[in-house]
DOLO-344679 format. One record per residue (C-alpha): residue number from 1; residue in one letter; y, z, x. Coordinates in Angstrom, 2 decimals. Layout:
BEGIN
[lumlum NUM, 'a', [Y, Z, X]]
...
//
This chain:
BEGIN
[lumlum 1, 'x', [193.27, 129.48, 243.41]]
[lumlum 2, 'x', [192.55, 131.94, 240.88]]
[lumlum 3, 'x', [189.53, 131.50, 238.50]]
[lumlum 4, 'x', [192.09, 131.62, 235.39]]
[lumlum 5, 'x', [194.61, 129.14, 237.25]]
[lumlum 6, 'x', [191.58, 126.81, 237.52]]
[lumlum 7, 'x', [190.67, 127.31, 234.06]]
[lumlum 8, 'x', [194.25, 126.41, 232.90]]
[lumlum 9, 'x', [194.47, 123.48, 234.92]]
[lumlum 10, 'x', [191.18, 121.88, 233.38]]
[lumlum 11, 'x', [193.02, 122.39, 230.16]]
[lumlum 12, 'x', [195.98, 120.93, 231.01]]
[lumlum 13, 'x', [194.09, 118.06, 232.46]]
[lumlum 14, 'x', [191.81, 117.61, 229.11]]
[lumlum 15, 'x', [194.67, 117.52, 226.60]]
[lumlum 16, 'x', [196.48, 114.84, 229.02]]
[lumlum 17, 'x', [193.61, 112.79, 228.43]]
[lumlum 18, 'x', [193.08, 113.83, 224.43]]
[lumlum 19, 'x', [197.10, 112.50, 224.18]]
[lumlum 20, 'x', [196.50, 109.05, 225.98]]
[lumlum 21, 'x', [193.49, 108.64, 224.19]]
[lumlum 22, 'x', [195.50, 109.26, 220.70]]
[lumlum 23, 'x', [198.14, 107.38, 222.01]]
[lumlum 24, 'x', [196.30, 104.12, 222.93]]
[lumlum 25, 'x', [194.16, 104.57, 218.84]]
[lumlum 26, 'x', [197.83, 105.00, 217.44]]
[lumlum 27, 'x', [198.96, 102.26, 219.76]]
[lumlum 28, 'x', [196.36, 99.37, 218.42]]
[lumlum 29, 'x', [197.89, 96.83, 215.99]]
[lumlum 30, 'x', [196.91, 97.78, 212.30]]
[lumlum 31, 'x', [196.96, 94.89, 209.57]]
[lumlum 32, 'x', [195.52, 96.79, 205.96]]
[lumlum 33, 'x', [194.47, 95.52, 203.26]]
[lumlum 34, 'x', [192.84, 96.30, 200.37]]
[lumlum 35, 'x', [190.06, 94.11, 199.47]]
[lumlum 36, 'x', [188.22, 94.20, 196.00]]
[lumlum 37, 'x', [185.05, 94.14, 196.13]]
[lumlum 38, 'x', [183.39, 93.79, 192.52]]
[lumlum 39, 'x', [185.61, 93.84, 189.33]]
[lumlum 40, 'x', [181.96, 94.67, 187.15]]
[lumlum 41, 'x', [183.39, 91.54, 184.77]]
[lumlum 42, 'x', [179.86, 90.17, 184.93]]
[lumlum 43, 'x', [180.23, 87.35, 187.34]]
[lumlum 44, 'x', [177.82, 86.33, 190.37]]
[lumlum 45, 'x', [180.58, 84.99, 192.64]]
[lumlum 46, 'x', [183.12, 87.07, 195.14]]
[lumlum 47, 'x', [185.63, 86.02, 197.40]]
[lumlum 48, 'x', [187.60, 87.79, 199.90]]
[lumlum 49, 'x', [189.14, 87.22, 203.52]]
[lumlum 50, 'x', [187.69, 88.82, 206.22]]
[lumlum 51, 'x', [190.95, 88.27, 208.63]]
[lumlum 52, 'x', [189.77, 85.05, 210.20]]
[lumlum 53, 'x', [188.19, 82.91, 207.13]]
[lumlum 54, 'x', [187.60, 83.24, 203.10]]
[lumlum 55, 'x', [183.96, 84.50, 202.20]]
[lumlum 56, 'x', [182.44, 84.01, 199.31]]
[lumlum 57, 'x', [178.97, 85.88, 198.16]]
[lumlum 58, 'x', [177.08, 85.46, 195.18]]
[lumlum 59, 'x', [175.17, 88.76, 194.30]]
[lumlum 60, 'x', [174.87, 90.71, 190.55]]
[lumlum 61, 'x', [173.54, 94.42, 190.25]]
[lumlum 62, 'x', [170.55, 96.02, 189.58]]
[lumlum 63, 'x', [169.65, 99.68, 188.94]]
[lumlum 64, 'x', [166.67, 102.13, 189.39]]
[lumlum 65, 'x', [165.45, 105.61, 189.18]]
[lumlum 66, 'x', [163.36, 109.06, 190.54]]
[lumlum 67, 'x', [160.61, 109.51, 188.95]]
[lumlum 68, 'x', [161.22, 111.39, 185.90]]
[lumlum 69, 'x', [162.91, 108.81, 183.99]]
[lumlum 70, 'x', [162.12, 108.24, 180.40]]
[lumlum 71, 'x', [160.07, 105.90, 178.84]]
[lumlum 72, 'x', [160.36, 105.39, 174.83]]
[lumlum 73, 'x', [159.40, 103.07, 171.63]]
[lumlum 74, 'x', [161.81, 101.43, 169.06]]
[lumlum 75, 'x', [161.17, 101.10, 165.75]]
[lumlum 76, 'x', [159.30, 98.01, 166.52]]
[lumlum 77, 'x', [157.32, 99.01, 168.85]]
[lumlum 78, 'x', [158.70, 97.60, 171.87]]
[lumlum 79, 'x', [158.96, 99.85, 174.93]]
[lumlum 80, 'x', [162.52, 101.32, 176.06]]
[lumlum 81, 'x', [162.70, 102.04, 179.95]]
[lumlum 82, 'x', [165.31, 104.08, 181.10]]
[lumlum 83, 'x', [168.32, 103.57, 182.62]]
[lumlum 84, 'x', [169.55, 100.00, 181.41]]
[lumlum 85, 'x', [172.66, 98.48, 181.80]]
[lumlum 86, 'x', [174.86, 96.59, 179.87]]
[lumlum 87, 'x', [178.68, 95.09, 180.58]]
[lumlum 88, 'x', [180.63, 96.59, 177.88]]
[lumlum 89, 'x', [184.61, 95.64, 177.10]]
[lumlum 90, 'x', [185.90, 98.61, 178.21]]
[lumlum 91, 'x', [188.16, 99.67, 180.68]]
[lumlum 92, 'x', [190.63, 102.29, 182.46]]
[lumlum 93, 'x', [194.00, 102.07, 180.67]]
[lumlum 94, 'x', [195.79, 103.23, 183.88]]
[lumlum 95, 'x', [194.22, 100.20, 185.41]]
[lumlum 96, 'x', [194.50, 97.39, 182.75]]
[lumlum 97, 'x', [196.88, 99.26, 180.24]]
[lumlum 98, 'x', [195.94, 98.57, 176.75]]
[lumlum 99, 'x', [195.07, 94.30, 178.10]]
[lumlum 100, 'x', [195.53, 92.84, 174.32]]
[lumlum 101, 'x', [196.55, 89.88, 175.11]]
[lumlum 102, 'x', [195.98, 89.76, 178.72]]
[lumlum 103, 'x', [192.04, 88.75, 179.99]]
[lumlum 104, 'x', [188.97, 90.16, 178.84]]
[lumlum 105, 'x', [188.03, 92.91, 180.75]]
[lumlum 106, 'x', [184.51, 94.44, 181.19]]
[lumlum 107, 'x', [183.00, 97.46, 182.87]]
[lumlum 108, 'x', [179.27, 98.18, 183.87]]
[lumlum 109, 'x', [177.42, 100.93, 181.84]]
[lumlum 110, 'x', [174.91, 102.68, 182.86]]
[lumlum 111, 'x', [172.65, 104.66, 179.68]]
[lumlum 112, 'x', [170.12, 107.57, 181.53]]
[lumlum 113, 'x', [168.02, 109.73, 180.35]]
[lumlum 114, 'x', [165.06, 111.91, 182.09]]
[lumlum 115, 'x', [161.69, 113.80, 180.98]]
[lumlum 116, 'x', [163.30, 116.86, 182.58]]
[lumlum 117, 'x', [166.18, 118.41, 184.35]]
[lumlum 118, 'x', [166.30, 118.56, 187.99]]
[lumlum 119, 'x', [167.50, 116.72, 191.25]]
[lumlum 120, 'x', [166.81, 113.07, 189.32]]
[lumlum 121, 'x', [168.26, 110.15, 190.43]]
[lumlum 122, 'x', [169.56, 106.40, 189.36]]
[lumlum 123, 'x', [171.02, 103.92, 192.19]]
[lumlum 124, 'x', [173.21, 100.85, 191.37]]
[lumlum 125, 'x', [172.43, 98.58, 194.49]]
[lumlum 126, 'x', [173.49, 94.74, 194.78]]
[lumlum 127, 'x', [170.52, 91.94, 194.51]]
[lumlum 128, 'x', [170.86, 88.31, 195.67]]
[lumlum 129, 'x', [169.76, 85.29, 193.11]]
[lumlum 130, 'x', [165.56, 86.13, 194.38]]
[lumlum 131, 'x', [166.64, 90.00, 192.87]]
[lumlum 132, 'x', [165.51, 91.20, 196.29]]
[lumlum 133, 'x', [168.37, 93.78, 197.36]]
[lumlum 134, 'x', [171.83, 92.44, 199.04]]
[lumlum 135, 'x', [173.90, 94.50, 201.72]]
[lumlum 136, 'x', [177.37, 93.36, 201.09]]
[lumlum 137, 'x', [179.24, 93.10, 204.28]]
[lumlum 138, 'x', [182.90, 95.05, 204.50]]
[lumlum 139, 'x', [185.34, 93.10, 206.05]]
[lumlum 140, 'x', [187.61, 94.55, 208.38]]
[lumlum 141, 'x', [187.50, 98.02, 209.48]]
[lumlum 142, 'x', [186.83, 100.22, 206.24]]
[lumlum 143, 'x', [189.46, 103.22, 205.99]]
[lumlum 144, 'x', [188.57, 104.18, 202.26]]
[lumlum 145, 'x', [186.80, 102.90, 199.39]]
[lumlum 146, 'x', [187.37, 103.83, 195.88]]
[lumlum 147, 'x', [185.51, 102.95, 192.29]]
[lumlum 148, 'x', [186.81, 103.48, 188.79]]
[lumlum 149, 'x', [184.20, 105.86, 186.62]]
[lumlum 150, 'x', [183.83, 106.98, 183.24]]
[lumlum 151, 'x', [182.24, 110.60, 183.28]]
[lumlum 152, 'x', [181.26, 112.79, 180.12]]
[lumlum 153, 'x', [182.10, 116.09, 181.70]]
[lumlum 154, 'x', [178.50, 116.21, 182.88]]
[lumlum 155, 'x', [178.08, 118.11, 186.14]]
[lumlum 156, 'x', [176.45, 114.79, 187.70]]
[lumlum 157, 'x', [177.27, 113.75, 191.65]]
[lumlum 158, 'x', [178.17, 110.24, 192.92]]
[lumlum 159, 'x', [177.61, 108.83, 196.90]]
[lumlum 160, 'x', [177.93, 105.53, 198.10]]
[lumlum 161, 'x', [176.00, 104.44, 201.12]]
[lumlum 162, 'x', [176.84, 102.19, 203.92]]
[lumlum 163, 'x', [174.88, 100.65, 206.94]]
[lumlum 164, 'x', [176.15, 100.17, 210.64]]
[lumlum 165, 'x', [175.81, 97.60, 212.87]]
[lumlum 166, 'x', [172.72, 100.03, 214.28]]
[lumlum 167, 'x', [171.15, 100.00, 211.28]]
[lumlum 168, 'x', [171.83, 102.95, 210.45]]
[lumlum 169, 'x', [172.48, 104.24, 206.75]]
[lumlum 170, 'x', [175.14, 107.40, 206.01]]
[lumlum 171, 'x', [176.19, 108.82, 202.77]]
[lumlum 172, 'x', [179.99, 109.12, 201.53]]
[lumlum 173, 'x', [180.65, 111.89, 198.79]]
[lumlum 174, 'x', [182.87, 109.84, 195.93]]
[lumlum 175, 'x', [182.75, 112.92, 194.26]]
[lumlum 176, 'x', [181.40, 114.84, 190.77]]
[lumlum 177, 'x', [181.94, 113.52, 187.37]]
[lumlum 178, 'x', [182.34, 116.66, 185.02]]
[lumlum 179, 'x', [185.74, 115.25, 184.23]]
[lumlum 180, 'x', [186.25, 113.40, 180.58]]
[lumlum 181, 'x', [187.14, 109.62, 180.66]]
[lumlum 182, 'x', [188.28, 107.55, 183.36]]
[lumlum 183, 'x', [189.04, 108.58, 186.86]]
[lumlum 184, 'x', [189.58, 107.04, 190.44]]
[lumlum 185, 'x', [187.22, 108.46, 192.69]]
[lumlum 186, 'x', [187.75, 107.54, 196.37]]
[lumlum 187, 'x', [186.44, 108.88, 200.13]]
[lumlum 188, 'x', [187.76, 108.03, 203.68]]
[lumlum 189, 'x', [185.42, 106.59, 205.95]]
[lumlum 190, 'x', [184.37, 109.27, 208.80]]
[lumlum 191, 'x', [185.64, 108.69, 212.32]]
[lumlum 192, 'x', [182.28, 109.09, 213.33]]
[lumlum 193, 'x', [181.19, 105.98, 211.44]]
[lumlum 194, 'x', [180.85, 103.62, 214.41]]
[lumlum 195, 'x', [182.82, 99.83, 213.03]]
[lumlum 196, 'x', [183.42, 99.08, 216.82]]
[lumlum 197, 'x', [181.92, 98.16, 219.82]]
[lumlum 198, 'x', [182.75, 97.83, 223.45]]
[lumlum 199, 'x', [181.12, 94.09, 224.09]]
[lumlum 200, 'x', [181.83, 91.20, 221.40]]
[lumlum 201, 'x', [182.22, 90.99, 218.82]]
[lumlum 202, 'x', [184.00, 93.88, 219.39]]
[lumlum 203, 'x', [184.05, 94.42, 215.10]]
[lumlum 204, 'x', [180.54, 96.27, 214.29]]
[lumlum 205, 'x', [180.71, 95.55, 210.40]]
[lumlum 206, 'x', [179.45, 97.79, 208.02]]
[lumlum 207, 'x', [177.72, 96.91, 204.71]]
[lumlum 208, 'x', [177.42, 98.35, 201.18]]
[lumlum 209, 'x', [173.87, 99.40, 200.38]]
[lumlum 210, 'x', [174.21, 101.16, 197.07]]
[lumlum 211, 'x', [175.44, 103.88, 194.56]]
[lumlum 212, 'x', [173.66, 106.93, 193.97]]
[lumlum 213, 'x', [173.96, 109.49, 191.05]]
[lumlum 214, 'x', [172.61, 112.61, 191.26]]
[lumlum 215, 'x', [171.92, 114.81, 188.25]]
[lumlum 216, 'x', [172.37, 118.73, 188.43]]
[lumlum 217, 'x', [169.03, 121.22, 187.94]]
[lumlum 218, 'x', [171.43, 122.98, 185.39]]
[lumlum 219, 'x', [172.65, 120.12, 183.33]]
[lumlum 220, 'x', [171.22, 118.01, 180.54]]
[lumlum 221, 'x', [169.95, 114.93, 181.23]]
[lumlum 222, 'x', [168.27, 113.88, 178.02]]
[lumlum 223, 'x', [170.77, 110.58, 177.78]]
[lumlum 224, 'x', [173.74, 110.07, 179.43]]
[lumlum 225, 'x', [176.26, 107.49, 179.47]]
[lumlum 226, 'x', [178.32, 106.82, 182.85]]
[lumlum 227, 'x', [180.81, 103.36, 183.28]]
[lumlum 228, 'x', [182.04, 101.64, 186.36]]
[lumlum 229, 'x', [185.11, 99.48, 187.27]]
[lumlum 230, 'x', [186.66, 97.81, 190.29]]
[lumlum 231, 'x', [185.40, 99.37, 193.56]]
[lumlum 232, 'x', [187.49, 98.28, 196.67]]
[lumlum 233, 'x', [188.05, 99.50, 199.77]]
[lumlum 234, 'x', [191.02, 99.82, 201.94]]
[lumlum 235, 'x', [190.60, 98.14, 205.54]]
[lumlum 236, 'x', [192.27, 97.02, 208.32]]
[lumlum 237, 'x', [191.43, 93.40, 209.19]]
[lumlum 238, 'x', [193.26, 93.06, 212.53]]
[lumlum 239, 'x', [191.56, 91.00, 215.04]]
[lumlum 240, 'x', [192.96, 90.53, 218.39]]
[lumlum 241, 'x', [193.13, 86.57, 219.80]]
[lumlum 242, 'x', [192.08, 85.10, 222.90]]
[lumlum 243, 'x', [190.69, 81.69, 224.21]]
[lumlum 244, 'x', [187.33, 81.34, 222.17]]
[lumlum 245, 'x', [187.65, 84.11, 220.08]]
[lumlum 246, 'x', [185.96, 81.90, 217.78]]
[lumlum 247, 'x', [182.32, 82.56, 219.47]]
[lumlum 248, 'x', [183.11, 86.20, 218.61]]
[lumlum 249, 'x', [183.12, 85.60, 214.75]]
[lumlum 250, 'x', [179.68, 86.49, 213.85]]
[lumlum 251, 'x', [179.95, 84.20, 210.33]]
[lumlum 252, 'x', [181.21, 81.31, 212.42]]
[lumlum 253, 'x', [178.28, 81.86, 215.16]]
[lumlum 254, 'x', [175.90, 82.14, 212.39]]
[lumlum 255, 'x', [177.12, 78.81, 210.55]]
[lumlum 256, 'x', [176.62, 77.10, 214.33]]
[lumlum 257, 'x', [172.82, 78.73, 214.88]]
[lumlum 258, 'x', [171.69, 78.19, 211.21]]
[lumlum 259, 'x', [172.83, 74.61, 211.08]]
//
């Protein structure tokens, strides 16, 4: 056989196994959902379904920053440390529409400011009731996430990052926020993101670590003003069942170890 023939039947051979291998992904069961994560109304208790049971977390938010960040005096004397945070009642009108006489509504604020411009930084990260830093866990298997932000046409940049079941952390691009008002930024979740495995539980969950926004060397930073509303994520919670599937749900293991 010819050298090209050979070469031609290795291709062949490699896109019959790149179709089956499409064909069994395509072929798997899909149940999404879309699961909201944290409406930023300013309370310490979430529930959602994971596909087998209801979980419920209690968690608020805290915020830090690089180095630069400013440091002032009111009129009284007190000291002023930037950023802060307040819940303000505010909201996306393509969300909530005007909400006069529906419930109250809040969003999260975030006021910066730094000594100088540069690659400065402020994460919004989730703490447990000790305020030592909680990884919210993602149910399902995470296709997208979106959050709701309020951007002053600053040339600012906002990640989200999420852990594996390795431990390790990788960064998703939400996008910029020179843009005026409110706007939905979302991402997809990389392929290469592993949320399986080939033993059981055969779900490798992710978790939430934390926002990130990134100022711009070229842009002002000498206070700022940015808002967030319902983040959420779009998964599928599928799971497949089989005799003692039950030993393969790492919240009901846990809840049979711990006790």
């Amino acid at each position: 056989m010819k050298h090209g023939s050979i070469k031609a039947v290795c291709f062949v051979g490699l896109m019959f196994i790149a179709v089956l291998s499409a064909y069994g992904r395509d072929n798997r069961p899909v149940a999404l959902s879309t699961v909201v994560l944290e409406s930023f109304n300013g309370e310490t208790t979430r529930e959602w379904h994971d596909g087998r049971q209801v979980r419920s977390f209690d968690f608020s938010w805290d915020i830090r920053a690089s180095r630069f960040a400013t440091t002032l005096s009111d009129e009284d004397g007190n000291e002023v440390r930037f950023p802060r945070t307040t819940f303000v009642e505010a909201w996306p009108r393509a969300l909530f529409g005007d909400n006069r006489e529906g419930n109250l509504v809040q969003s999260f604020g975030i006021n910066g400011r730094f000594d100088r411009q540069g690659h400065n930084w402020v994460d919004v990260f989730p703490v447990a009731a000790d305020g030592e830093p909680f990884e919210i866990p993602l149910p399902g298997r995470v296709r997208n996430m979106d959050l709701w932000v309020w951007g002053s046409n600053l040339n600012y940049r906002l990640e989200a990052y999420v852990r594996d079941s390795q431990g390790m952390v990788h960064r998703i691009q939400l996008g910029n926020l020179n843009f005026a008002g409110w706007r939905n930024l979302s991402a997809n979740i990389p392929g290469s993101i592993r949320q399986d495995s080939r033993v059981l539980p055969a779900h490798a969950q992710l978790h939430f670590v934390k926002f990130r926004l990134w100022t711009q060397p070229n842009e002002r930073v000498d206070n700022f003003f940015v808002y967030f509303n319902r983040f959420q994520i779009l998964t599928d919670v599928f799971e497949d069942f089989f005799d003692g599937d039950e030993l393969a749900n790492p919240g009901i293991v846990a809840e049979f170890w711990n006790d």
